[in-house]
VEXTI-708383 format. One record per residue (C-alpha): residue in three letters; y, z, x. Coordinates in nm, 3 decimals. Layout:
N
("ALA" (Y Z X))
...
END
This chain:
401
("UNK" (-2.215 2.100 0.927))
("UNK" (-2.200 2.008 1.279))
("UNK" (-2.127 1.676 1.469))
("UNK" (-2.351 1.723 1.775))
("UNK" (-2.299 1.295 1.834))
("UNK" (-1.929 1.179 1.671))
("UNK" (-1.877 0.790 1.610))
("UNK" (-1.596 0.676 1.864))
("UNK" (-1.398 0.648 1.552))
("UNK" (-1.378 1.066 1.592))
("UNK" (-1.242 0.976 1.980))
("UNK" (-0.996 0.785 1.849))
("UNK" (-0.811 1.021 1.604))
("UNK" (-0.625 1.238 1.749))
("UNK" (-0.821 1.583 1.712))
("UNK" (-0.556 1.819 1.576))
("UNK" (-0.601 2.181 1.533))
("UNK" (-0.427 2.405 1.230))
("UNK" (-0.150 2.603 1.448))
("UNK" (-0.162 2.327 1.708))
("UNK" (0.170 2.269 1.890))
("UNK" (0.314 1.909 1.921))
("UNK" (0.655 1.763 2.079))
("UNK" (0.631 2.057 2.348))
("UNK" (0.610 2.322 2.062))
("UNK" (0.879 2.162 1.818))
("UNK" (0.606 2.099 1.542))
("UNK" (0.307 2.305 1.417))
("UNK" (0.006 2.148 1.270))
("UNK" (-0.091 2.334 0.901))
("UNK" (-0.364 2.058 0.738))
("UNK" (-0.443 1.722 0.763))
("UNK" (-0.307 1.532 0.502))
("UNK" (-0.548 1.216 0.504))
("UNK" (-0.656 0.938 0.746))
("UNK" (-0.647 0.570 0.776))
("UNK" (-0.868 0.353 1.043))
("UNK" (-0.571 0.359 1.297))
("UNK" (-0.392 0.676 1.300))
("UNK" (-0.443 1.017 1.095))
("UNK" (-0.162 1.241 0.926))
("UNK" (-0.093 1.580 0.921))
("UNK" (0.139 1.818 0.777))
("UNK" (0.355 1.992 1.015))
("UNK" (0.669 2.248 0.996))
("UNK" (0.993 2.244 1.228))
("UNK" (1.114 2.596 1.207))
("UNK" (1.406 2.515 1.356))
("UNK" (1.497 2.200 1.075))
("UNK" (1.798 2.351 0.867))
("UNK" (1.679 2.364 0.517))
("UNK" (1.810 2.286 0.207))
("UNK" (1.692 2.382 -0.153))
("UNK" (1.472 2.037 -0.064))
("UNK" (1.185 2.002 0.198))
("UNK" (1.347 2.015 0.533))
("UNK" (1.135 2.257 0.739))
("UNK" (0.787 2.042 0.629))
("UNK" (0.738 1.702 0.722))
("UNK" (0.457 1.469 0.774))
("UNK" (0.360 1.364 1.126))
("UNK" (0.167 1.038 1.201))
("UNK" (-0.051 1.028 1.414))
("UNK" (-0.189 0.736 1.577))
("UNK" (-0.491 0.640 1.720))
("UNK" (-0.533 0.597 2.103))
("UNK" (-0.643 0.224 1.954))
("UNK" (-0.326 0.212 1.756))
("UNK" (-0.086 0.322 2.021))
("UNK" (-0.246 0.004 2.235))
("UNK" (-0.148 -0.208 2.012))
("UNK" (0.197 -0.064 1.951))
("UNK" (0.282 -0.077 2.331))
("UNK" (0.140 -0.406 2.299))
("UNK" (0.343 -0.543 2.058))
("UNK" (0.106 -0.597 1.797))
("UNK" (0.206 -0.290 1.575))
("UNK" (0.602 -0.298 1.556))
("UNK" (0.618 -0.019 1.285))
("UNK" (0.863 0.211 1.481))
("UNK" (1.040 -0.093 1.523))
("UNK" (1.071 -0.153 1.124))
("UNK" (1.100 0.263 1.070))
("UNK" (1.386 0.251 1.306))
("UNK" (1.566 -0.081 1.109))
("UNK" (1.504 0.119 0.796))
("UNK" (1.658 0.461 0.896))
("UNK" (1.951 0.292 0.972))
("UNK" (2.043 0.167 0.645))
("UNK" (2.256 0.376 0.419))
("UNK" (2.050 0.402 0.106))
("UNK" (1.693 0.402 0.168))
("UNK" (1.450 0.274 -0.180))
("UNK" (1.146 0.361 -0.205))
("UNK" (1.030 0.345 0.176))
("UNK" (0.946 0.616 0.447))
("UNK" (1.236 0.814 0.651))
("UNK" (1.165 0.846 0.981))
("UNK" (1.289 1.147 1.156))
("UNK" (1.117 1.198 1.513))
("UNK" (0.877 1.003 1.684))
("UNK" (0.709 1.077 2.032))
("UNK" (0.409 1.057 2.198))
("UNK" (0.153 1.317 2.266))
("UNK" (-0.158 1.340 2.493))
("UNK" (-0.519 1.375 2.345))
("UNK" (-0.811 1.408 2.511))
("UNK" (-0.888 1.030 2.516))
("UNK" (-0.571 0.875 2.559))
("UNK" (-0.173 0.867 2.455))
("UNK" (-0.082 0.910 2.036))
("UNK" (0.209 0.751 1.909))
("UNK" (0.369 1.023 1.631))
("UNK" (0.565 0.909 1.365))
("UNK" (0.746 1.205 1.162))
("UNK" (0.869 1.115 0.803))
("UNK" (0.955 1.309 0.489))
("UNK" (0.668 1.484 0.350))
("UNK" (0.529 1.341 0.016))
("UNK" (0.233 1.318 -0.221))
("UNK" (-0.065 1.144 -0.307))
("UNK" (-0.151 0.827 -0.363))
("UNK" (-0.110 0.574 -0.707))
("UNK" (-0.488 0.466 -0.608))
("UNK" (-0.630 0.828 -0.728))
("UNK" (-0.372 0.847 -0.955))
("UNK" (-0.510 0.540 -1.124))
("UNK" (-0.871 0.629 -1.066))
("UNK" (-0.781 1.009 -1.264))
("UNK" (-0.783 0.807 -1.593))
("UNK" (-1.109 0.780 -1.773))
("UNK" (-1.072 0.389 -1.776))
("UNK" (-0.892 0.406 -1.472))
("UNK" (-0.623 0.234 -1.620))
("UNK" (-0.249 0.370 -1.646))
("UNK" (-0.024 0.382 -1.970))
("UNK" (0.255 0.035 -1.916))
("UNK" (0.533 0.251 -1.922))
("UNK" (0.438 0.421 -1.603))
("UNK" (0.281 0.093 -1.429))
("UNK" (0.621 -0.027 -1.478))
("UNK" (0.800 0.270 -1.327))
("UNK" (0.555 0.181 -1.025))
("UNK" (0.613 -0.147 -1.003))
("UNK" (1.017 -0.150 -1.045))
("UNK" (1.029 0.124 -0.762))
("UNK" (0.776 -0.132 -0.537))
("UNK" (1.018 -0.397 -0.607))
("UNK" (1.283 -0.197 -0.516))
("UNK" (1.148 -0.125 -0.190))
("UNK" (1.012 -0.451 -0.090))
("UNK" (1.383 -0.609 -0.176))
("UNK" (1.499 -0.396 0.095))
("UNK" (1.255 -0.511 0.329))
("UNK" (1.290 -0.804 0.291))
("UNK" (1.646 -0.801 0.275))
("UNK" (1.563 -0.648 0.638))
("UNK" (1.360 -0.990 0.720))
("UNK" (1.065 -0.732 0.713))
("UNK" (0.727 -0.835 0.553))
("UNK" (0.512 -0.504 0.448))
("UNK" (0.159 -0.737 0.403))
("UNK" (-0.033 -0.444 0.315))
("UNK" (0.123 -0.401 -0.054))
("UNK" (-0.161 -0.195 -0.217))
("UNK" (-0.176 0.164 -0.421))
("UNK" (-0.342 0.367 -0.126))
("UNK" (-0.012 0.294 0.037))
("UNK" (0.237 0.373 -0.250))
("UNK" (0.274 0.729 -0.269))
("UNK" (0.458 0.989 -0.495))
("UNK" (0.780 1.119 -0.373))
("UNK" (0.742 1.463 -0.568))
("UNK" (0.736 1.770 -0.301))
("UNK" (0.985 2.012 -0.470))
("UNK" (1.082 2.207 -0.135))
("UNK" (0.964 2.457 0.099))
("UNK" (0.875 2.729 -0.120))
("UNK" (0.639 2.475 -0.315))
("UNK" (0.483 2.374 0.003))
("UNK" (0.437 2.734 0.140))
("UNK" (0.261 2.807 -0.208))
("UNK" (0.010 2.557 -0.147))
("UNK" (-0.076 2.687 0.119))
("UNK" (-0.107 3.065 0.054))
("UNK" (-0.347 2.877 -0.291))
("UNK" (-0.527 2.629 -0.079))
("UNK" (-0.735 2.751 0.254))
("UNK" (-0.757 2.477 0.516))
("UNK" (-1.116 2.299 0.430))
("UNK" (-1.325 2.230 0.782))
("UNK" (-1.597 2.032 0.682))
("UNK" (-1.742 2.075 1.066))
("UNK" (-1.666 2.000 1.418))
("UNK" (-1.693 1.782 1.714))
("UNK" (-1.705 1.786 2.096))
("UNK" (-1.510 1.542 2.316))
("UNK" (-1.526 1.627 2.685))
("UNK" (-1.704 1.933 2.677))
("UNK" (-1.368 2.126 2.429))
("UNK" (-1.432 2.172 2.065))
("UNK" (-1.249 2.075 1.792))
("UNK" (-1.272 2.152 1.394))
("UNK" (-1.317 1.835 1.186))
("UNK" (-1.043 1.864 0.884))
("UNK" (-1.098 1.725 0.531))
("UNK" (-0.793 1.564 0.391))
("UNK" (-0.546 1.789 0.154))
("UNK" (-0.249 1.603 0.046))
("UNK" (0.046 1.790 -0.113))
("UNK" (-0.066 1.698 -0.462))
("UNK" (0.178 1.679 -0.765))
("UNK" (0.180 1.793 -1.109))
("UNK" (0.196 1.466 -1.320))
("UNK" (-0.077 1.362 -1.565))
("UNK" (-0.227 0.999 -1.560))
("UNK" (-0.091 1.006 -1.965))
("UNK" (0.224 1.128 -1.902))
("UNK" (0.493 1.053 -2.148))
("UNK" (0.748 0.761 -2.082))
("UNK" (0.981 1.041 -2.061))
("UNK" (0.806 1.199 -1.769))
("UNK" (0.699 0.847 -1.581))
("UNK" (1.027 0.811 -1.601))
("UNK" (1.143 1.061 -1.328))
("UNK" (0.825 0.978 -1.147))
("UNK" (0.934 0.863 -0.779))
("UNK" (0.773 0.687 -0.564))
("UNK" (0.701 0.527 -0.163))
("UNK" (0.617 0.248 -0.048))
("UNK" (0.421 0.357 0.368))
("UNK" (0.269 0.237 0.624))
("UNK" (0.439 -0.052 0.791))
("UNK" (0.139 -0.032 1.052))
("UNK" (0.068 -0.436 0.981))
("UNK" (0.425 -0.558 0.831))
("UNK" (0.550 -0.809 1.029))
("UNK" (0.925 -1.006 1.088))
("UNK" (1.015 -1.272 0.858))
("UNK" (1.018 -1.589 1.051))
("UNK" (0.854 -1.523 1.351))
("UNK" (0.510 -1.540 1.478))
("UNK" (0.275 -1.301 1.304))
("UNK" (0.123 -1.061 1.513))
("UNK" (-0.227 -1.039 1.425))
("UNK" (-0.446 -1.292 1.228))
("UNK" (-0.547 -1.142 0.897))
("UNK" (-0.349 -0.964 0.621))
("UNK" (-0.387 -0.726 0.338))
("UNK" (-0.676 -0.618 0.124))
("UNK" (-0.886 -0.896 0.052))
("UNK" (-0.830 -0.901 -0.306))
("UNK" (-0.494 -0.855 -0.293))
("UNK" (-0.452 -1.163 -0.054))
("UNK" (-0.222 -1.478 -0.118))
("UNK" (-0.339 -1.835 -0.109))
("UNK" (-0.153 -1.906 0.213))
("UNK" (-0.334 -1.636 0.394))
("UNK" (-0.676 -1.799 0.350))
("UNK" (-0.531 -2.137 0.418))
("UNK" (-0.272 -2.064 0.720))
("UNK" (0.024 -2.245 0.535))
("UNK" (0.366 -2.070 0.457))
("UNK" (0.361 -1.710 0.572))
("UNK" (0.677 -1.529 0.473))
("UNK" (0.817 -1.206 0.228))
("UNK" (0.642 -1.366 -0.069))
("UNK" (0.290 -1.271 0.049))
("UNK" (0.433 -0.862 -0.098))
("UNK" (0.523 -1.070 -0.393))
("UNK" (0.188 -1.188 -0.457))
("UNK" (0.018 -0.858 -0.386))
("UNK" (0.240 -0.708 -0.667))
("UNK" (0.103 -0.924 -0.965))
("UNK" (-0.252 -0.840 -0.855))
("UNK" (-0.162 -0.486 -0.871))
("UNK" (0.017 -0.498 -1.191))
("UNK" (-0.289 -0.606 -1.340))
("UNK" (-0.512 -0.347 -1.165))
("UNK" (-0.253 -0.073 -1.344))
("UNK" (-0.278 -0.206 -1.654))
("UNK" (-0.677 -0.286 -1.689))
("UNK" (-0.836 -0.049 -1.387))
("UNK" (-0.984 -0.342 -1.213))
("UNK" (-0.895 -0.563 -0.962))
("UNK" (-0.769 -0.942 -1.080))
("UNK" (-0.947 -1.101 -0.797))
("UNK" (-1.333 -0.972 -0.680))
("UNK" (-1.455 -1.333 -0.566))
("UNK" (-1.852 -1.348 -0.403))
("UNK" (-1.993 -1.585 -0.187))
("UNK" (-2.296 -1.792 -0.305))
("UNK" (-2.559 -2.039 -0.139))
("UNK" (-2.321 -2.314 -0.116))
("UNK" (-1.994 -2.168 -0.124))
("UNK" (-1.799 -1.921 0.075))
("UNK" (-1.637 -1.634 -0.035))
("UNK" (-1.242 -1.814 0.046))
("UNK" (-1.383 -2.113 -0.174))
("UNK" (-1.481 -1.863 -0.481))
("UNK" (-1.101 -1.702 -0.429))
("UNK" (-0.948 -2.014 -0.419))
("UNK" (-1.117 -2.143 -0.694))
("UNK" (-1.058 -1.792 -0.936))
("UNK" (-0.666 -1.859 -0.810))
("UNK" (-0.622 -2.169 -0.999))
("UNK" (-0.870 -2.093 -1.273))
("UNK" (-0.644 -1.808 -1.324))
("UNK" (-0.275 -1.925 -1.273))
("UNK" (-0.386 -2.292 -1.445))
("UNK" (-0.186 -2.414 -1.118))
("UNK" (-0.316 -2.678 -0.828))
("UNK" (-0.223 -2.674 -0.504))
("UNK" (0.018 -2.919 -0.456))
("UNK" (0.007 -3.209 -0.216))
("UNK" (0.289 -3.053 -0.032))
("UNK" (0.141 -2.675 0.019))
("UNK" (-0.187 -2.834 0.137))
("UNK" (0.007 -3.019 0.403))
("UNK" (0.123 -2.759 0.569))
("UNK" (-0.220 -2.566 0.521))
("UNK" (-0.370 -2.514 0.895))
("UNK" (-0.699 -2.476 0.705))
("UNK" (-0.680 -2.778 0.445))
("UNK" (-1.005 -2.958 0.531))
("UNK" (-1.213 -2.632 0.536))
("UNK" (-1.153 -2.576 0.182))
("UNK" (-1.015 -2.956 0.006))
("UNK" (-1.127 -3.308 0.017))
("UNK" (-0.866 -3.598 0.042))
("UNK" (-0.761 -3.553 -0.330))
("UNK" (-0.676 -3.203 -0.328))
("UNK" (-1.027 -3.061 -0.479))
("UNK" (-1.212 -2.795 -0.396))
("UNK" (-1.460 -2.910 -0.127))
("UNK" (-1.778 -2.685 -0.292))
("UNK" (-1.702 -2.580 -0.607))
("UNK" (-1.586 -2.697 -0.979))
("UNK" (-1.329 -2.518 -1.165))
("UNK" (-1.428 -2.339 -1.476))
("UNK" (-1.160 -2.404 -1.754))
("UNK" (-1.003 -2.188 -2.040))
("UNK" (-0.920 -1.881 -1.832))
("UNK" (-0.578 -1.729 -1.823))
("UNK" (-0.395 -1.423 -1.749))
("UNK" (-0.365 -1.316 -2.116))
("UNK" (-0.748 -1.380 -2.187))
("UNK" (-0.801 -1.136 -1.862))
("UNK" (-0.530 -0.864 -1.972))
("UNK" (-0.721 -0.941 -2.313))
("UNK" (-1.062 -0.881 -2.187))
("UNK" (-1.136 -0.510 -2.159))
("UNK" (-0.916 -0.390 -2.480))
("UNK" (-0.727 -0.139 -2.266))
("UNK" (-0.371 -0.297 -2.235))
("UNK" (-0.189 -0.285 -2.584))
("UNK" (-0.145 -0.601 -2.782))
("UNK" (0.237 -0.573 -2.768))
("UNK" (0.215 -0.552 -2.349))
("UNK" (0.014 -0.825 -2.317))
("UNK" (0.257 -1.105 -2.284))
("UNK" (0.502 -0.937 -2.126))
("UNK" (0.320 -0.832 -1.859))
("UNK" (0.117 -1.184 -1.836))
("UNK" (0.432 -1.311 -1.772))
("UNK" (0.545 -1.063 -1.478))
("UNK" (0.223 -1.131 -1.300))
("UNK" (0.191 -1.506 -1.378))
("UNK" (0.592 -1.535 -1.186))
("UNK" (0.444 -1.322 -0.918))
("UNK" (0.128 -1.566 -0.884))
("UNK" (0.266 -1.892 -0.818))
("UNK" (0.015 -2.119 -0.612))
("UNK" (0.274 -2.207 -0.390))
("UNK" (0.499 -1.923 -0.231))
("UNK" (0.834 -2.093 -0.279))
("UNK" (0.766 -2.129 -0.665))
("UNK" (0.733 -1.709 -0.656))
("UNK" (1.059 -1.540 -0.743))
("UNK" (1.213 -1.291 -0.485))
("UNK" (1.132 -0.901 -0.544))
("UNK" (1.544 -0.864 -0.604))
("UNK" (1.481 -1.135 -0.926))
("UNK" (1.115 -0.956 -1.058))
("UNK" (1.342 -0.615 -1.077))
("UNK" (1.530 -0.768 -1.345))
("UNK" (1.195 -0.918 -1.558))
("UNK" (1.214 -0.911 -1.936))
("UNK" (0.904 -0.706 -1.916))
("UNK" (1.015 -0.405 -1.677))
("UNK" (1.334 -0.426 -1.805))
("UNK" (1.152 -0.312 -2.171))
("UNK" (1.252 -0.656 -2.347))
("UNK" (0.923 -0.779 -2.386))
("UNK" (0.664 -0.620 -2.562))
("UNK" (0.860 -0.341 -2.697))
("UNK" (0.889 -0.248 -3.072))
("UNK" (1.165 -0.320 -3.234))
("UNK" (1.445 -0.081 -3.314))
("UNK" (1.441 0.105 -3.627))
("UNK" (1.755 0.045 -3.845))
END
């Protein structure tokens, strides 16, 4: 198909070619890899890289749009800042390795390129492979420990991700060059069309991750050497400073003090994390609220919140809520809506008969510490590590004598 009239989205991303030349010939483009509103990334080779029996001459290069380089040179967008902090450190958990970054000219503007080790796809498909689109415990643990790992280190960093969500974890499972070079030899570059931007042509690439060889019912055996990243610090933020931007995260996945402008700090990832445990375990999300005649769609998720948790918000969190008297009259209710009782995390785990009787109040527990109402009641990703339930104490069958 042809694009005779592309969206300015298509302006935005920078229109790379398959044998394209960036950093003054240092990198060639082979594929794109997939895309994201504010940059697009591709899978490129450094012939000159020293290689090991691991990947050294691939590597994937991010590229950003002309609208995300603005708002890096801004200030807005500080993840070379946060890539930087991270390579620095002497073990690195879970999280991207940057190797190179530059900038390259497009035909609409200046791309910021970020070059990292070249992994997988995504836990969303992943998830979305099974036919209830729900994953086995024993590997939404091995997720969620490696997650935990990685956000401890960021934090440790005084770096909040605020974008915690399985698009962005991806598997770490690219066995070296010759597995790469395979691929490609097996797997033609897919064009689904192209596009003109000041009067020059360019192909329009479908996305073609490097995709792994795991099974959505693997054994616990196999999940076990599953590995896994944590990407795409394009929104994460520094811990006790002034946020850069004024909204957060997926909107399920978003903490109380988001919608209410009170405590913003690490425990927003922390928050994110029980909502995804759940979506592991049962295929949906925890939170979907909808906005009604009289009620807004903030007033339904508040409300689901503490139908959920069986928690309040306490005098003390609503204090220090910018947004307070949008959302709670003088004694702490909600302003448009009455709370339905009887619900809890079990009954939800419960629900759709997916999540094994023996895992159910284990993992209620991990995502009822994670969902504390108030964000200083929410154990640190360092203590969730270390939960009964991850750690295979709860839940588990007993040993046979």
């Amino acid at each position: 198909m042809s694009h005779a009239s592309p969206s300015a989205e298509l302006f935005e991303h920078f229109p790379a070619r398959p044998g394209q030349k960036l950093k003054d010939g240092q990198y060639t483009v082979h594929r794109k890899l997939g895309s994201g509103v504010y940059s697009t990334t591709y899978l490129v080779s450094d012939p000159q890289a020293e290689c090991d029996e691991f990947t050294n001459r691939y590597r994937a290069a991010k590229i950003l749009t002309v609208e995300g380089t603005r708002t890096y040179h801004e200030g807005q967008s500080r993840e070379l800042e946060f890539l930087k902090q991270i390579a620095a450190c002497d073990d690195i958990d879970s999280l991207p390795v940057l190797e190179d970054h530059f900038e390259e000219r497009g035909p609409e503007g200046t791309h910021l390129c970020l070059v990292t080790q070249l992994l997988s796809t995504d836990v969303s498909s992943f998830r979305r492979s099974a036919p209830n689109k729900a994953l086995p415990a024993h590997t939404a643990k091995t997720i969620l420990t490696q997650i935990l790992e990685a956000l401890a280190q960021l934090h440790a960093l005084g770096i909040i991700h605020t974008d915690v969500k399985l698009d962005n974890i991806l598997f770490n499972s690219v066995k070296g060059d010759n597995d790469v070079e395979d691929r490609l030899k097996t797997e033609t570059v897919a064009v689904e069309g192209e596009v003109e931007i000041k009067g020059e042509t360019y192909p329009v690439l479908r996305s073609q991750p490097i995709r792994h060889d795991f099974a959505w019912d693997a054994s616990p055996f196999i999940s076990e050497i599953m590995q896994f990243v944590l990407v795409d610090l394009g929104q994460a933020q520094r811990a006790g400073e002034q946020p850069t931007v004024d909204e957060f995260s997926a909107y399920a996945l978003r903490a109380p003090e988001l919608i209410l402008r009170s405590d913003f700090g690490p425990k927003v990832d922390i928050w994110a994390v029980g909502c995804l445990a759940f979506e592991l375990l049962v295929g949906r999300w925890l939170f979907a609220p909808e906005e009604g005649e009289d009620w807004t769609l903030e007033d339904d998720h508040l409300a689901k919140m503490m139908e959920l948790t069986g928690e309040r918000c306490s005098a003390a969190m609503l204090e220090r809520a910018s947004f307070r008297s949008k959302y709670f009259d003088e004694q702490g209710s909600l302003l448009r809506l009455e709370l339905i009782p009887d619900h809890s995390i079990e009954a939800a785990l419960t629900a759709y008969k997916i999540v094994p009787d023996m895992e159910i109040a284990g993992a209620a527990s991990f995502i009822r510490a994670c969902l504390r109402l108030d964000s200083s009641d929410r154990p640190s990703a360092e203590v969730l590590q270390i939960h009964p339930w991850l750690m295979g104490k709860v839940g588990d069958p007993p040993e046979q004598s």
